[in-house]
N, C-alpha and C positions, 0 to 999 in steps of 0.2 A: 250381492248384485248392486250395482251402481246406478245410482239413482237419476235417470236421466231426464226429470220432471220439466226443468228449465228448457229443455229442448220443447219443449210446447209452446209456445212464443204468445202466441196470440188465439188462447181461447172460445171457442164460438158453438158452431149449431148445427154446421155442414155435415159432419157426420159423426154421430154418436151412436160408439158403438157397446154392449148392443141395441137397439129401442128400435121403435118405427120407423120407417123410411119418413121422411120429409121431404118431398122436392122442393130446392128452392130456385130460383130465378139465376140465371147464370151472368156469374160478375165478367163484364166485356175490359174493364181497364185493366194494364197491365201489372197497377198495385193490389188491387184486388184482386187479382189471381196469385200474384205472388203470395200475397196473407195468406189467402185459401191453401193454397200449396204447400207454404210452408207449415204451416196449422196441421196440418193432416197426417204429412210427414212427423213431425214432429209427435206426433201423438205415438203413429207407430212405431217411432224411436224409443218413445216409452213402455207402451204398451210391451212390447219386445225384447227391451231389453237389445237391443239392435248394435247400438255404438257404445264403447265403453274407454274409460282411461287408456291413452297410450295405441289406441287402434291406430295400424296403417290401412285403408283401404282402398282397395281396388276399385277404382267406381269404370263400367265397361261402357265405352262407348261407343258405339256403332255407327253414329253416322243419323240414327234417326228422332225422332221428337221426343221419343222416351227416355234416350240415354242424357241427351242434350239437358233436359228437362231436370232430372235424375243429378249431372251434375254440379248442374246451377245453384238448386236449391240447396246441396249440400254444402256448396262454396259458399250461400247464405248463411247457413246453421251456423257451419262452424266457426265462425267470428262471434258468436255470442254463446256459442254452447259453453256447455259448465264443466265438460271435459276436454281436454285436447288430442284430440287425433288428428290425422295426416291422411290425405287423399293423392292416389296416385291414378290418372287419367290413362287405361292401355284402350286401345282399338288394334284390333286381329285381321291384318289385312289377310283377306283369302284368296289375295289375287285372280280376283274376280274381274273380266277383262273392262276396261273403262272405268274403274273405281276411282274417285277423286282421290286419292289420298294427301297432295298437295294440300288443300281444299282443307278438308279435316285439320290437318298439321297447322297451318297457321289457323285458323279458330285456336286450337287447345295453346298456341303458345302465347294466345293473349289473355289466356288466364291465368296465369304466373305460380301455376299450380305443377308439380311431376309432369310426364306424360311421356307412354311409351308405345309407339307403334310396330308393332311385332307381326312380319311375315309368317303365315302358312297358308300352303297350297292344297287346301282343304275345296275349294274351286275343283279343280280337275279329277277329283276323287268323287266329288258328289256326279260331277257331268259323267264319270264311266261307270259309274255303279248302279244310278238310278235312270230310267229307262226312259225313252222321251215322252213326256206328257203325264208322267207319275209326280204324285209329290217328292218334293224336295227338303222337304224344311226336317224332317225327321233325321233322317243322316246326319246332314247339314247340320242341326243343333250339336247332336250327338259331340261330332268331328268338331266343332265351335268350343262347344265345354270343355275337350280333355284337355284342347289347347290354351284355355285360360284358365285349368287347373295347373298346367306348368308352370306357366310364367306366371302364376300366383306364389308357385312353390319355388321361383328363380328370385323372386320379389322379395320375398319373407313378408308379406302381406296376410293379415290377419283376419281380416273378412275379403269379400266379392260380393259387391254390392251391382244390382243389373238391376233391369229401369220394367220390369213387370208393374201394373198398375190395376188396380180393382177388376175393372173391364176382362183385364187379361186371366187373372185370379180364379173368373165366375166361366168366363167362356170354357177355361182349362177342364174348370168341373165338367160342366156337360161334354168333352168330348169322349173324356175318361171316361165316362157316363155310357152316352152312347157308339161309340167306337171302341171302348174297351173293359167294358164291363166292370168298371170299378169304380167306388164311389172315393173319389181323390183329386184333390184341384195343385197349388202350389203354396207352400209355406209362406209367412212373411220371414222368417229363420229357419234355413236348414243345416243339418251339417250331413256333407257327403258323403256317399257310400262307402267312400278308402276313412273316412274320420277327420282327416286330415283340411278339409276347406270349411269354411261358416259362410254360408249363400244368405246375404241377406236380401230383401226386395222394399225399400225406403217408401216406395210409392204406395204399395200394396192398400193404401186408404183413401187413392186419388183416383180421382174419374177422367177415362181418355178423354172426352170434352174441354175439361179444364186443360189439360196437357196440350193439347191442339192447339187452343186460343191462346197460353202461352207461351210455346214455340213460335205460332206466329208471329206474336206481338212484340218478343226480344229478338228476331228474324235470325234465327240460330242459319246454319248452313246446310241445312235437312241433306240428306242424300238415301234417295232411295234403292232398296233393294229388287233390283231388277232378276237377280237369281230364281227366287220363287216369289214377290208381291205380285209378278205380273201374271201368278197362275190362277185361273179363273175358278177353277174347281180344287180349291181348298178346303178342308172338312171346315179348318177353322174360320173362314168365310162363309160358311153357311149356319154354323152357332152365329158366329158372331150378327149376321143379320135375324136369326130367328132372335135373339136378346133385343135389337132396334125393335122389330115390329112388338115385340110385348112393351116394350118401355114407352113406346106410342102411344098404346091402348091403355098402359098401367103405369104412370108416372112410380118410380119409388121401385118396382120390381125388382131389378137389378141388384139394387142396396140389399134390397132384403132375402135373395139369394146370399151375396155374399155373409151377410149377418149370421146364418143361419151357418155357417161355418164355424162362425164361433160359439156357437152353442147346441154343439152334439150330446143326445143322447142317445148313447150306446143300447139301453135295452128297448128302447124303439128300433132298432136296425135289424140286424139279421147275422152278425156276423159273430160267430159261434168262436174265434179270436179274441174279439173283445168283450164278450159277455157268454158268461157261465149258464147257457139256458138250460142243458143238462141236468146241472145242478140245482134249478129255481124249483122251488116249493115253497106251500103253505110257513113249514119248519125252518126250514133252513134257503134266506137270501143270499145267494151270493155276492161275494166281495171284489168286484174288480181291483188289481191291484193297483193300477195307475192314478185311481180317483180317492181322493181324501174319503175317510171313512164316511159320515156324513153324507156327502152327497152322492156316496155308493147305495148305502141304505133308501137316501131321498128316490133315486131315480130305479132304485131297481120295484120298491114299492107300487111303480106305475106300471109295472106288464099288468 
């Protein structure tokens, strides 16, 4: 594995993971957000195992604060990372009526970086199939992915790196949660269902807050998605404000949701997949397979 320590840049306090939440005071200038940003990033570059020698990647940009965000920092990194890879800039026009894409195109050409804008008319498929005043964004993703799993695979690109950030991370859980009965959020690293893609998410240890005030302050070209942003009754509009009102009342909450992602124990849960409950007796603990012996024994001792 490749040791991508150096991509840590500038060490600090913002979030360590895993421990206590800390709130701290949110940095308004646009260098200290950068540091924050890239710090964090940077961690989960490590932490993940994320970028490696000789990567080409795909960084997707949409048009909005995350993506923007997403490939700035990375245009930061890699001038000093300790490996070299290659960043290729795509946005998926869906031929959504009014879309700037002008607009977008020169932004990405003055970052002297690839950049590929690739039509599909994923637009008129989501307008005939989803009903008026249904969500949208579910399709819509769907039809989004397969098509930047192509042109990942026309690319020879080696990851797909997309602009998900903490906030997005925590919300995901809970809708899995309560719209789908399953306890699962989104990777900082996955690899796809066909095998064949590595989805990374850079941000995955940044807070929208930070991203926000960044975007603002390098006055990137935001462009909004008027397809479904403008739908009021979105599941993930109503997580996501039930997460505002507790972070309100409970500075740090949020973190410590996410946290708790990374420190699952299996025979606390219930899922007869990942733990041998069948099997648990006084005589004989079982051995999850996935978990170093050690802290199979550690954690199964605690039913």
């Amino acid at each position: 594995m490749t040791n991508n320590l150096a991509f840590d840049v500038t060490r600090g306090n913002d979030l360590q993971l895993p421990g206590p939440a800390r709130p701290t005071k949110p940095d308004r200038t646009p260098h200290k957000l950068e540091k924050r940003l890239r710090r964090n990033v940077g961690r989960a570059i490590e932490d993940y195992n994320l970028i490696e020698e000789g990567d080409r990647i795909m960084v997707c940009v949409s048009g909005g604060k995350d993506s923007f965000t997403l490939l700035d920092i990375l245009m930061r990194l890699r001038s000093r990372a300790p490996v070299s890879f290659d960043l290729l800039a795509v946005n998926l026009d869906q031929n959504q009526p009014g879309f700037p894409t002008d607009k977008l195109e020169t932004y990405l050409a003055t970052t002297g970086i690839d950049y590929r804008i690739v039509s599909r008319d994923t637009y008129s498929v989501v307008k005939r199939v989803i009903p008026e005043g249904k969500t949208m964004c579910g399709l819509c993703s769907r039809l989004r992915r397969g098509a930047l799993y192509d042109i990942a695979s026309q690319e020879g690109v080696t990851k797909i790196a997309l602009g998900h950030h903490l906030d997005d991370i925590v919300e995901t859980l809970f809708l899995n949660m309560f719209y789908g009965a399953k306890l699962k959020a989104m990777p900082p690293k996955l690899l796809n269902d066909s095998g064949k893609h590595i989805v990374i998410r850079p941000l995955a240890y940044c807070r929208e807050h930070d991203i926000s005030r960044y975007a603002q302050a390098q006055q990137f070209p935001l462009i909004p998605c008027d397809l479904c942003g403008s739908q009021s009754n979105l599941e993930r509009q109503v997580i996501k404000q039930m997460l505002l009102n507790w972070e309100k009342d409970h500075p740090g909450r949020t973190a410590n949701i996410f946290r708790s992602l990374t420190s699952i124990a299996p025979s606390q849960l219930a899922d007869r997949e990942l733990f041998d409950f069948v099997g648990l007796g006084a005589a004989a603990i079982p051995q999850p397979q996935w978990l170093p012996e050690g802290a199979n024994q550690q954690r199964a001792s605690k039913c």
